[in-house]
MDTraj code that builds the backbone (N, CA, C; nanometers):
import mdtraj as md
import numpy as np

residues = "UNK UNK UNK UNK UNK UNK UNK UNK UNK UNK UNK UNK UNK UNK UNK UNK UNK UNK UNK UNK UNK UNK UNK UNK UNK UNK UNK UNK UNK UNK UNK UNK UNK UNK UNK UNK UNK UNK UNK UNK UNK UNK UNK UNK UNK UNK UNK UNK UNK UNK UNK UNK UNK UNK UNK UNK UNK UNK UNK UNK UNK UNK UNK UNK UNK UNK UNK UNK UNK UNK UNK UNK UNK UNK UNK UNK UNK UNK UNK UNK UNK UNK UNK UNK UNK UNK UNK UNK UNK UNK UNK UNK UNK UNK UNK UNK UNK UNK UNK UNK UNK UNK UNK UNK UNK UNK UNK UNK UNK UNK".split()
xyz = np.array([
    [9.0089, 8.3176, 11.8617],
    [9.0690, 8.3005, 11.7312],
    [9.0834, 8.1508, 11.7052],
    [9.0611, 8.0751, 11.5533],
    [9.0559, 7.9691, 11.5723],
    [9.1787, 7.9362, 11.4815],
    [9.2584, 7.8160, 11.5670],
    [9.3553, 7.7932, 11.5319],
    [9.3667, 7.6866, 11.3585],
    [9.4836, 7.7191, 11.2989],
    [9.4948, 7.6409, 11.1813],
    [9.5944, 7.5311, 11.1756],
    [9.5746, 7.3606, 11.1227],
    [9.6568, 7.2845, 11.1519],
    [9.7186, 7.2925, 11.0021],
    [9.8800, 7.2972, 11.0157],
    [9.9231, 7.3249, 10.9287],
    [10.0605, 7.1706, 10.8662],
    [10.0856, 7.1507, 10.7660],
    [10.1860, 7.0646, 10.7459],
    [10.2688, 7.0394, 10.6655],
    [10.3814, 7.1144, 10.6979],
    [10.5089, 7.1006, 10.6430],
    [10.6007, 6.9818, 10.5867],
    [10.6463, 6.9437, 10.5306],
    [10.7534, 6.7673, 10.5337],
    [10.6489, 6.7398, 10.5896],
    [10.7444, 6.6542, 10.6982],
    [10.6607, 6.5552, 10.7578],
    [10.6572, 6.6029, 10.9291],
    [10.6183, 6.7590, 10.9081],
    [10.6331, 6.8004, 11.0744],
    [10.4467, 6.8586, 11.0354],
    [10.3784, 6.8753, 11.1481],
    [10.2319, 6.8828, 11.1639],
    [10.2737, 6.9821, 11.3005],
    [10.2408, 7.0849, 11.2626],
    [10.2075, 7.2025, 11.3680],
    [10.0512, 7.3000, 11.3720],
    [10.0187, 7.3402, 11.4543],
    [9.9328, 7.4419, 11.5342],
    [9.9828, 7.5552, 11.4817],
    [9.9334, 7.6853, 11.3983],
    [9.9493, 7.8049, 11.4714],
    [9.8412, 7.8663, 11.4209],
    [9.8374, 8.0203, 11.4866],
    [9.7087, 8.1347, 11.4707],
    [9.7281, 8.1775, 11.3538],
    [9.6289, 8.2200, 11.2741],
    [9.6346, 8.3021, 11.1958],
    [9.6452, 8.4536, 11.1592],
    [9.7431, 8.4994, 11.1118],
    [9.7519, 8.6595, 11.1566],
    [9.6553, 8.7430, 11.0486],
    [9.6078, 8.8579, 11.1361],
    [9.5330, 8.9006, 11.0202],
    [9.6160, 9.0374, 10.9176],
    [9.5332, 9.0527, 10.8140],
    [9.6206, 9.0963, 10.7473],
    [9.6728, 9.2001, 10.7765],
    [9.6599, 9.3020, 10.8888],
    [9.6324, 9.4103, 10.9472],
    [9.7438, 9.4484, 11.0055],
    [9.7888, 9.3179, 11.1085],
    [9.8958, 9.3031, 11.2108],
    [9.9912, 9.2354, 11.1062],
    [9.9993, 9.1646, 10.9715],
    [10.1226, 9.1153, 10.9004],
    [10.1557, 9.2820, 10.8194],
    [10.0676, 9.3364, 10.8334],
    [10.1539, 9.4346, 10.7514],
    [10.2146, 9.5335, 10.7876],
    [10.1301, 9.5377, 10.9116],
    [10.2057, 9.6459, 11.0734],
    [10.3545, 9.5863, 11.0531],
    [10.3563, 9.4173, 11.1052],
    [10.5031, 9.3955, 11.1284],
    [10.6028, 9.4071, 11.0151],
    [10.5405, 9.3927, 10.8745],
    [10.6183, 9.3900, 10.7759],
    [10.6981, 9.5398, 10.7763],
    [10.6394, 9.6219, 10.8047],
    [10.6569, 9.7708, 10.7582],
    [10.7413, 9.8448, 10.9035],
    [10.6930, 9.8128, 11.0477],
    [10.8020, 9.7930, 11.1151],
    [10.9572, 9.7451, 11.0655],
    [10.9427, 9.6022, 11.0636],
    [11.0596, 9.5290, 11.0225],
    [11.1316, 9.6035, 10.8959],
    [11.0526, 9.6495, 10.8145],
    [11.1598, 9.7018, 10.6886],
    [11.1973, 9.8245, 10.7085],
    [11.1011, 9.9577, 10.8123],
    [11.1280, 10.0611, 10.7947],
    [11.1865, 10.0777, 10.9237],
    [11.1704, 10.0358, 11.0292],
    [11.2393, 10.0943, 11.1862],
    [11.0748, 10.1280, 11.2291],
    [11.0431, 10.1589, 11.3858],
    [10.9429, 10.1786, 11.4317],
    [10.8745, 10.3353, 11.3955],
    [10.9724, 10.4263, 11.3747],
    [10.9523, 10.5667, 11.3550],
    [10.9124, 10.5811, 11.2360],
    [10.9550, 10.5382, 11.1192],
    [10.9018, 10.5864, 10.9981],
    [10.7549, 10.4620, 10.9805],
    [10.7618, 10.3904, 11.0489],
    [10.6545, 10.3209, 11.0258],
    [10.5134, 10.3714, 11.0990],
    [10.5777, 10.4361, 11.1773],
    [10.3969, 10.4781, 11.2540],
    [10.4050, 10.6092, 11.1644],
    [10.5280, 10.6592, 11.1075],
    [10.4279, 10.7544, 11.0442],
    [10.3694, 10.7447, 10.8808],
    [10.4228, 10.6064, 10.8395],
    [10.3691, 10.5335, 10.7383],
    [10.2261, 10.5069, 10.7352],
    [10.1990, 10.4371, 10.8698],
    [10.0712, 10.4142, 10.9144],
    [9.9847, 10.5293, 10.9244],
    [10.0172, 10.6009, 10.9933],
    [9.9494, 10.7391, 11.0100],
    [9.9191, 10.7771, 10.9083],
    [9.9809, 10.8220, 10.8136],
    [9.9516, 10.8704, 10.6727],
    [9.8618, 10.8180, 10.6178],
    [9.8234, 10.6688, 10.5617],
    [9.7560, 10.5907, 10.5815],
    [9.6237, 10.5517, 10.6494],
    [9.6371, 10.6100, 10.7549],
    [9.4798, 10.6033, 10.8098],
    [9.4410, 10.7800, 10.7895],
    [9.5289, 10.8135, 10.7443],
    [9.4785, 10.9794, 10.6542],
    [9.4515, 11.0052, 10.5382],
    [9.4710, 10.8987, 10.4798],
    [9.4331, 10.8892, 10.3202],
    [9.2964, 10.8414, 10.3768],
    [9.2541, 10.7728, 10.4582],
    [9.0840, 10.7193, 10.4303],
    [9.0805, 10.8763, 10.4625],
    [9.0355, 10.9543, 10.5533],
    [8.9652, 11.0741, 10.5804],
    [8.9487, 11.1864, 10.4315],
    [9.0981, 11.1942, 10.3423],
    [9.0868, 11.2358, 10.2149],
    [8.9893, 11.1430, 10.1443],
    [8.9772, 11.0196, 10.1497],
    [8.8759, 10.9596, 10.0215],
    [8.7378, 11.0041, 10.0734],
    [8.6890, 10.9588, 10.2068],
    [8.6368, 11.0134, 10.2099],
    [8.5206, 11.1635, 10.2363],
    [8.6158, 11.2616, 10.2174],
    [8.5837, 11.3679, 10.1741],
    [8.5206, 11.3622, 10.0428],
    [8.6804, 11.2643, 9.9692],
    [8.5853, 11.3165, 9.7913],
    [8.5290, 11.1777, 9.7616],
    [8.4324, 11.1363, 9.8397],
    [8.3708, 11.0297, 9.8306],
    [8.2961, 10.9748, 9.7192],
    [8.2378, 11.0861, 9.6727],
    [8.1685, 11.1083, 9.5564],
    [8.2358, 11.0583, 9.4271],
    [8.3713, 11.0845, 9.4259],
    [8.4384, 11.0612, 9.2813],
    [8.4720, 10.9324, 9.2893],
    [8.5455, 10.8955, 9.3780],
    [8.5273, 10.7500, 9.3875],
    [8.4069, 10.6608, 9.3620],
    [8.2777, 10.6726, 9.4479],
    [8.2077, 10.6060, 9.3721],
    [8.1436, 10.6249, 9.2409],
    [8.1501, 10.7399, 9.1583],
    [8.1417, 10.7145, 8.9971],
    [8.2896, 10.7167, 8.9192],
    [8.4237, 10.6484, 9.0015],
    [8.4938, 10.6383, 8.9346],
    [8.5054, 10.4535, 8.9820],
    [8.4589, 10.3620, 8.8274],
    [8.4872, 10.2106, 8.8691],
    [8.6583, 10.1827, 8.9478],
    [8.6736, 10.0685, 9.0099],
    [8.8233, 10.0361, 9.0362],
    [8.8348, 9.9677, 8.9020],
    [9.0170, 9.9479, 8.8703],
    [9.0367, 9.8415, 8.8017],
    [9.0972, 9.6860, 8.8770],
    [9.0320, 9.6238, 8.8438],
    [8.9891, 9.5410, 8.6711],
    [8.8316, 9.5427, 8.7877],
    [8.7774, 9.5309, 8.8477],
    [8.6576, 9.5616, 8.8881],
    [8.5774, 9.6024, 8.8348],
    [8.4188, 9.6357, 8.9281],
    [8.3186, 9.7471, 8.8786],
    [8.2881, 9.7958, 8.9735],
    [8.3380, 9.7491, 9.0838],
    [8.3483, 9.8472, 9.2352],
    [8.3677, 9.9818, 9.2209],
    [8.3797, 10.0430, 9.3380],
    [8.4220, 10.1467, 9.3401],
    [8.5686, 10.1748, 9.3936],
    [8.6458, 10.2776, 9.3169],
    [8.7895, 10.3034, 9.3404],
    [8.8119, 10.3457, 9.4881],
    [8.9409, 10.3208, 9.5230],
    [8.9595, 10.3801, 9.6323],
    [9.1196, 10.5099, 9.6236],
    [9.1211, 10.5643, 9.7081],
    [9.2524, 10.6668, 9.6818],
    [9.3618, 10.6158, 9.6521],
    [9.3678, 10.4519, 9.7485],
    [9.5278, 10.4179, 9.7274],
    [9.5228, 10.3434, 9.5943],
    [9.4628, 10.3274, 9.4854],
    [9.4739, 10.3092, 9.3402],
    [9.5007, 10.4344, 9.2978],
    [9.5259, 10.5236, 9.3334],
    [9.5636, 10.6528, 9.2077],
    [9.7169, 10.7119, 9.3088],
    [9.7745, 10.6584, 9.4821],
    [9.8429, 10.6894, 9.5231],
    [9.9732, 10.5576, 9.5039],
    [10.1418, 10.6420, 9.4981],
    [10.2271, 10.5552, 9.5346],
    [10.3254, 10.6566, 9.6278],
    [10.3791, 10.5984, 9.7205],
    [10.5014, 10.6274, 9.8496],
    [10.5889, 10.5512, 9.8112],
    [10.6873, 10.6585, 9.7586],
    [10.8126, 10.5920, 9.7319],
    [10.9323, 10.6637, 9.8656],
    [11.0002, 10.5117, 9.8576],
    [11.0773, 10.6014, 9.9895],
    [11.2727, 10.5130, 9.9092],
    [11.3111, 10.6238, 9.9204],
    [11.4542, 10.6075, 9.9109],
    [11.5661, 10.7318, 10.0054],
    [11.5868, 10.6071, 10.0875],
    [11.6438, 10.7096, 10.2399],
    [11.7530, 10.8166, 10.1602],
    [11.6911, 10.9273, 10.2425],
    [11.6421, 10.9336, 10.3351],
    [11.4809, 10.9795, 10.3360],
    [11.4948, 11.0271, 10.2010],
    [11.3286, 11.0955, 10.1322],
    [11.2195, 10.9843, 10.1448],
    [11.1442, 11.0678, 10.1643],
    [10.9756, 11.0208, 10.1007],
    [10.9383, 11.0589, 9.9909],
    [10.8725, 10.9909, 9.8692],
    [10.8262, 11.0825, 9.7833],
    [10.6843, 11.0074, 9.7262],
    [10.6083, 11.1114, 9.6587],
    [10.4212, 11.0898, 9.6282],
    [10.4791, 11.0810, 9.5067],
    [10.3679, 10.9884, 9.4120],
    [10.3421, 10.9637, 9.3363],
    [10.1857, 10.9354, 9.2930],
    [10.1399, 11.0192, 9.2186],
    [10.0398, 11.0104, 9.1746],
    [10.0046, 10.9706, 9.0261],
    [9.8734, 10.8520, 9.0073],
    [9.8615, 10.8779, 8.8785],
    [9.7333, 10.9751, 8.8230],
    [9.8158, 10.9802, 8.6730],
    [9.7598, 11.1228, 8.5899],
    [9.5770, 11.1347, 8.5999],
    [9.4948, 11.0267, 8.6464],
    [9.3680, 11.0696, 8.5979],
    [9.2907, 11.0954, 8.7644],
    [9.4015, 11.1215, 8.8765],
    [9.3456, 11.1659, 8.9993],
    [9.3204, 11.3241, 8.9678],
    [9.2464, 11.3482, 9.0012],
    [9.1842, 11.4931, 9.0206],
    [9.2820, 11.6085, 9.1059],
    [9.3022, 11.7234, 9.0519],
    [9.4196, 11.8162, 9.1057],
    [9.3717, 11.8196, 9.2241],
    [9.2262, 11.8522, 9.3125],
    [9.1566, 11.8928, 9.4327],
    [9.2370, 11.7976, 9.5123],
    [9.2040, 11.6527, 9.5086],
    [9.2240, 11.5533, 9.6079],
    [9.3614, 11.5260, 9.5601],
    [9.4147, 11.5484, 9.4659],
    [9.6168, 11.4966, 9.4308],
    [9.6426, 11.6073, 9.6032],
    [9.5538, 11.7360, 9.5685],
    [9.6284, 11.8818, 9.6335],
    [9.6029, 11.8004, 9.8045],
    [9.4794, 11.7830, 9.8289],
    [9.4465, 11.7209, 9.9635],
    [9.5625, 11.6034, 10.0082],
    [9.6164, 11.5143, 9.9417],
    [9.6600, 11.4011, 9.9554],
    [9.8041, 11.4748, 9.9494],
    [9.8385, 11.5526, 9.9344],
    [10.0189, 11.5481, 9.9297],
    [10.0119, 11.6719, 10.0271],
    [9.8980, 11.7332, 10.0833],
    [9.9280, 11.8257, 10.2042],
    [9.9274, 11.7341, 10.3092],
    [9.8318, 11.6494, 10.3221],
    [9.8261, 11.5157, 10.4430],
    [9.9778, 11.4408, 10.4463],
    [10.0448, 11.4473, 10.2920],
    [10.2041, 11.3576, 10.3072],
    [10.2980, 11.4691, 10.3426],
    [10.2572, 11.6434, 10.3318],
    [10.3876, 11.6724, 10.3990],
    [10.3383, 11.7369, 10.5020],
    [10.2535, 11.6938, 10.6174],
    [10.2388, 11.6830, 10.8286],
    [10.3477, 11.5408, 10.8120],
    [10.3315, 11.4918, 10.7678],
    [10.4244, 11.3293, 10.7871],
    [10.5858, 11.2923, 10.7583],
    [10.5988, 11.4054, 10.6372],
    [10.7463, 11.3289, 10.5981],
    [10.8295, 11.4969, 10.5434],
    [10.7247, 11.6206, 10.5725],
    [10.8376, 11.6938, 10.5211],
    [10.8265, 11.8586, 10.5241],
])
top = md.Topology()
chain = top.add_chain()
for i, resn in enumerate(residues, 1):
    res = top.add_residue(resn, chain, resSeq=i)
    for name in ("N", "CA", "C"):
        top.add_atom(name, md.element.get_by_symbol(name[0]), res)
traj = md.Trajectory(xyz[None], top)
C-alpha cells in the first residue's frame, strides 16, 4: 500500500490510505455496535445476489444523473430507528424484486 504525505498547520505526517470498504465497515460498526452491523453488512452483500438475479432491468434501466446502468441500492433505503429496521423503497422499483429485496431484509432484521 502506498503511503500518502499529508499536511496539516504546520505538522507534515505519513499515513495509509483507507479504502473505502474498511471506512465504511468502521463507520457502521462505530455507529451501530458490532451486531447490527454485520448484519447491516450481510444484508448488503445480499442485495448484490437480488440485483443480480434481475440483472436485466437494471441494465435497461439508466442510473441517475448517469447513463450507466442502475443498481438496486438506488431504488433501496434502511431506515433504522432503535429498535426497528425499516425498507424503504422507491415507487418505480418493480413489485418482483421490491418482493425479493424485503424477503432478504426480513432473514436479517425481523
Amino acid at each position: 500500500m502506498q503511503m500518502v504525505r499529508a499536511c496539516v498547520a504546520d505538522c507534515t505526517f505519513l499515513c495509509y490510505p483507507i479504502s473505502p470498504t474498511a471506512m465504511r465497515k468502521r463507520t457502521i460498526e462505530a455507529e451501530y455496535g458490532p451486531e447490527l452491523a454485520a448484519k447491516l453488512n450481510a444484508f448488503q452483500e445480499g442485495l448484490k445476489s437480488v440485483q443480480q438475479k434481475h440483472q436485466l432491468h437494471f441494465d435497461e434501466t439508466p442510473a441517475r444523473p448517469s447513463r450507466t446502468a442502475s443498481t438496486l441500492a438506488e431504488y433501496v433505503i434502511v431506515h433504522y430507528n432503535p429498535p426497528r429496521m425499516s425498507l424503504v423503497f422507491h415507487p418505480q422499483l418493480p413489485d418482483d424484486i421490491a418482493q425479493d429485496t424485503r424477503a432478504l431484509f426480513h432473514q436479517f432484521f425481523e
